[in-house]
N, C-alpha and C positions, 0 to 999 in steps of 0.2 A: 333293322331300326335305323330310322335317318337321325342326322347331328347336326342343327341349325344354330346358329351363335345370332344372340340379342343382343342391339348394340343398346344399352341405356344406364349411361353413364352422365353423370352432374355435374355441373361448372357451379362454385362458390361465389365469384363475381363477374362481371360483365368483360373483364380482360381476357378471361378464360377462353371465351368462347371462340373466339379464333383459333387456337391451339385447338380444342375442341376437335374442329373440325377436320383438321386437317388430322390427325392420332385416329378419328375414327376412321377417315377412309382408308388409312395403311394398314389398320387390326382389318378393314373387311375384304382389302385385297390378300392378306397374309390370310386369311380366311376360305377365299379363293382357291388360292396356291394348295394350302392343305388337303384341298378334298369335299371342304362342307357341303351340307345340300341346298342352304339358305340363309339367307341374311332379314332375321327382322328386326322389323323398327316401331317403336309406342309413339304416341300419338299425344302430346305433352305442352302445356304452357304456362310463363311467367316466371314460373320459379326455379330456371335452374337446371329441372332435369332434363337430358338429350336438347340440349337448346334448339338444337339444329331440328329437333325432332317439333318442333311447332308448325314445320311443313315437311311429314316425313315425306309426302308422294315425291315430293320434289326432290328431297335426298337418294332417294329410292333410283330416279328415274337416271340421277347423276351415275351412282355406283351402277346401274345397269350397263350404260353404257362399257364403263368399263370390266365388268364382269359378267358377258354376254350367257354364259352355261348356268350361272347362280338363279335358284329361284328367290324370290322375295315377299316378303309377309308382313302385316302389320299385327302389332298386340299390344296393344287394338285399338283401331279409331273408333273415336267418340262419338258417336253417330251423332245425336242431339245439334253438338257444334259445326255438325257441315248439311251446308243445305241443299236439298236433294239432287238437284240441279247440277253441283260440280262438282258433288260426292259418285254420279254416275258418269258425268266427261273424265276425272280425274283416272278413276282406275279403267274406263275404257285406254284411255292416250297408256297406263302404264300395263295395261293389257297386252296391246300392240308390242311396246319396247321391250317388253319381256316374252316377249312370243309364246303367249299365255302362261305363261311359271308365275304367277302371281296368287298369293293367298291373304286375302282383307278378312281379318281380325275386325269382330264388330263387337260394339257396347255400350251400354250408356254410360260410363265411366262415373271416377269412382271422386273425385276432386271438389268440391262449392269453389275453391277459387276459379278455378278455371274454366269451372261452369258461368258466376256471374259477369267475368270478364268479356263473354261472347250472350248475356242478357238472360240467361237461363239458369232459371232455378233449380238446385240439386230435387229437390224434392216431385218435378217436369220430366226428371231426365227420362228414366225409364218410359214415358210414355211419348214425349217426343222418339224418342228411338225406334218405337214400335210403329208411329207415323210415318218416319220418315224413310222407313227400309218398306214399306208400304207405299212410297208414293217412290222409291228408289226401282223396283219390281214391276210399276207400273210403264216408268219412263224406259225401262230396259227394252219392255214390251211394244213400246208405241210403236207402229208404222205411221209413213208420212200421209197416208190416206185417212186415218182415222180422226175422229174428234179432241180437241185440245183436250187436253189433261189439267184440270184446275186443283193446283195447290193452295190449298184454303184452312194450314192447321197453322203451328208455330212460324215453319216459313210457307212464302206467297210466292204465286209464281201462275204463269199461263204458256204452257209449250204447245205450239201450234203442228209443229212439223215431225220432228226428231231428234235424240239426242246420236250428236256427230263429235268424233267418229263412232260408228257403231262394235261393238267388242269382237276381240280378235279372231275367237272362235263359236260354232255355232250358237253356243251358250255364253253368260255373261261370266267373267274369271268369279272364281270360288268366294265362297265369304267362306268364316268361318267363327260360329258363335264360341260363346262360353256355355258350356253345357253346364251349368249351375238349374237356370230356371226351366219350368216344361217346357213353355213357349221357346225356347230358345236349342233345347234336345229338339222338341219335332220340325224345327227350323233348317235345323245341322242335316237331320234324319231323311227326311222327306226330299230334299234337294239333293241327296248323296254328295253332302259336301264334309269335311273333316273339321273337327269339335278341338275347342281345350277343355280340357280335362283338368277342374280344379282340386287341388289338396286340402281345403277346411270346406266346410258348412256355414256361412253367418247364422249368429250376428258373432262367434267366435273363428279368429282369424288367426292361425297357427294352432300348432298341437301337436304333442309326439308319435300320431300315428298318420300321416298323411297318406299310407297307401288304402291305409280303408278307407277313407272318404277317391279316393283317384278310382279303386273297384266300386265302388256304389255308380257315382256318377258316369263312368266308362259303358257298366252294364246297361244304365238307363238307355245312354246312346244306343250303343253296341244295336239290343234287342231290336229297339225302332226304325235303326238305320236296316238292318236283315229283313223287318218287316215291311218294308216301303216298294219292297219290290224291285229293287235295282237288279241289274246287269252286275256278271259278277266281276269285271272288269271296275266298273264304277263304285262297288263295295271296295275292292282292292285296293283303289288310288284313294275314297276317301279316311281309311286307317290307315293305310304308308303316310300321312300328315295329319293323323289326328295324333295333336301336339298334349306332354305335358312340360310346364314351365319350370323352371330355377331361376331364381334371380339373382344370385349369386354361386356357380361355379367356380371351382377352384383345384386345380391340382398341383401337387408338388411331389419331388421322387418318396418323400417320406410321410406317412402318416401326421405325424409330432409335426414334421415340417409347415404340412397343410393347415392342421389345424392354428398352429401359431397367427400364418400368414393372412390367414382368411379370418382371425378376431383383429385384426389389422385395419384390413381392409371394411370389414363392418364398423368398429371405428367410426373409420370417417366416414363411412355412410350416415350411419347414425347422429354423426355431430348435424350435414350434410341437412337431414329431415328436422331436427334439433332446430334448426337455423330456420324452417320454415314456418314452424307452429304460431309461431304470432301473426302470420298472414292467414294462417289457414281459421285460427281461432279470428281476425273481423272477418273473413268471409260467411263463419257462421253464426253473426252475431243477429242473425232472426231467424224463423221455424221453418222458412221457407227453405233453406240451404243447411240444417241442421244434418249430418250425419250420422246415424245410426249403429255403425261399427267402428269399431278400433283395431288399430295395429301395432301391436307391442312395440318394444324393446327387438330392434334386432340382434341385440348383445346374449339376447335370452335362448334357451334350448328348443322351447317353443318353438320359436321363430326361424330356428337354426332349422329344425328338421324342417318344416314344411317350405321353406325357399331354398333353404341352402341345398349344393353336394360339392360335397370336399372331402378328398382323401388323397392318397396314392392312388395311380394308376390300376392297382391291383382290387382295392374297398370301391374306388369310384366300379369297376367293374361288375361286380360283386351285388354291389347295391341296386344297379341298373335290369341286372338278371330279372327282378323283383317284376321292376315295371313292362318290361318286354314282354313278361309269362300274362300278364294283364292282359297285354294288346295293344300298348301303347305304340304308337308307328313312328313318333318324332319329338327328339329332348330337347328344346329350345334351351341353349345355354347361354343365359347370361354373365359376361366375361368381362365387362368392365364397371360392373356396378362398383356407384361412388365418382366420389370428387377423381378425375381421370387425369391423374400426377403424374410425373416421371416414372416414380417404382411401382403406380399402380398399372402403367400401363406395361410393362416389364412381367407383372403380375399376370397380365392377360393375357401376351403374347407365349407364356409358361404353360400357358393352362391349354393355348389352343396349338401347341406341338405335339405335350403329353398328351391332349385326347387323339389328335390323328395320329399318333407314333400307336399308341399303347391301348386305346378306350375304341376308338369308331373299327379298328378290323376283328376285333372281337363279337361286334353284331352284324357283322356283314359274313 
């Protein structure tokens, strides 16, 4: 089982953000150091969270540099918001710098603010997405002999030649969907690429059993991906990162301890999203950008089981057995969820000794 740390953490005001940035690239070289097998990054704007993450390629391409062995992954760009054009230069150039270890997280994401801010309505997204990883597959494909490619949906565009540079290796680097909807399983499946594997069902988001919804969805995969006909090489590499998420991780030496630390740290998460809802409620002030789901109370049990793990070294353990016997290939831990303070980041750097001391040689 691989061990990947999320960096997606929130600044409160705009002073923040320099500190910001500099706290995340020390958690993802300490990150390095440790042992991880990856660094992702969300793909976020306006409000706050991963500031620095409103152009993660470009963060991405920073921390490669200096962490040349680290692969790297997005969860997940926003399809709809980039247009196809330098949605396929972008990760070709970070294809190259990562000497193909790269993993794009794809989807129509989940925000009306952030949606209208870039002209597109929530209510658009899902199908611009489906356009545009459709005209992204085409441009992958183009040779310079062929006929222009006309882009004629949400974005416009006339590519006469090719898109340069061309990707690092004989195929374009990985996507990898959210195995939530069909179209997005036989997407994963079909291309033998690696899936996340969500813990609810909408339009209800949290709940005390997240591993039965992680085996429903896994299975769906699983079976389509074995059906596709791959190479058993290509089935291998794509469930060694077929990911499931936390958004908050957390370990402490003591059970009592973690638990204290980590209703803490939700906290200010909490206040954190608290602080947003008046922006988020004018973004949806007509039908077009209206939302259909909600996400509790992170303070809640609910919420606790299906993002969180925290415990001791020993329960965090324990708990993870579960998902391995699944088939889960890779735990993306998120480790600085929240306002990213002094003692939050103190918090993170706790979490990400205990899992390489105690947590990652246990699945290896």
């Amino acid at each position: 089982m691989r061990f990947s740390v999320f960096l997606n953490a929130r600044t409160m005001t705009p002073d923040a953000d320099r500190q910001l940035t500099v706290d995340l690239e020390r958690h993802a070289l300490l990150a390095g150091e440790l042992g991880f097998d990856a660094i992702f990054l969300p793909d976020h704007h306006f409000n706050g969270y991963m500031a620095i993450a409103s152009d993660s390629y470009m963060f991405a391409s920073y921390l490669a540099a200096k962490l040349p062995a680290m692969h790297f992954g997005f969860s997940v760009t926003t399809v709809p918001l980039h247009h196809p054009v330098r949605f396929v230069e972008r990760i070709n150039i970070l294809d190259h710098l990562t000497k193909g270890k790269l993993l794009v997280g794809v989807g129509s994401g989940t925000t009306p603010e952030e949606m209208i801010g870039f002209g597109v309505n929530y209510k658009d997204a899902g199908r611009i997405a489906e356009e545009n990883l459709a005209a992204a597959e085409a441009l992958w494909n183009k040779r310079m002999e062929d006929d222009a490619i006309e882009l004629d949906g949400f974005h416009k565009g006339r590519v006469l030649q090719r898109i340069a540079p061309s990707p690092y290796g004989e195929k374009h680097a990985r996507l990898m969907p959210v195995a939530m909807k069909d179209a997005s399983i036989t997407r994963a499946a079909v291309n033998g690429w690696p899936a996340f594997i969500p813990a609810f069902t909408p339009p209800q988001i949290g709940g005390l059993e997240p591993l039965t919804h992680v085996k429903k969805y896994f299975g769906k995969y699983h079976e389509q991906l074995l059906a596709a006909g791959h190479s058993s090489e290509t089935v291998k590499d794509a469930l060694s990162w077929t990911t499931h998420s936390y958004q908050c991780v957390h370990l402490a030496e003591t059970d009592e301890q973690a638990r204290k630390e980590v209703l803490e740290i939700l906290t200010s998460y909490q206040e954190a999203v608290d602080r947003e809802s008046a922006f988020n409620a004018k973004a949806e002030s007509d039908d077009a950008n209206k939302k259909t789901d909600r996400t509790g109370s992170a303070l809640t049990e609910e919420w606790m089981a299906t993002w969180c793990l925290y415990g001791s070294p020993a329960t965090v353990i324990d708990k993870l057995r579960a998902y391995q016997q699944v088939g889960i290939g890779n735990i993306l831990c998120g480790t600085v969820t929240g306002p990213l303070t002094e003692q939050r980041l103190a918090y993170a750097d706790q979490t990400l000794r205990l899992l390489a001391q105690h947590v990652t040689p246990a699945f290896q």
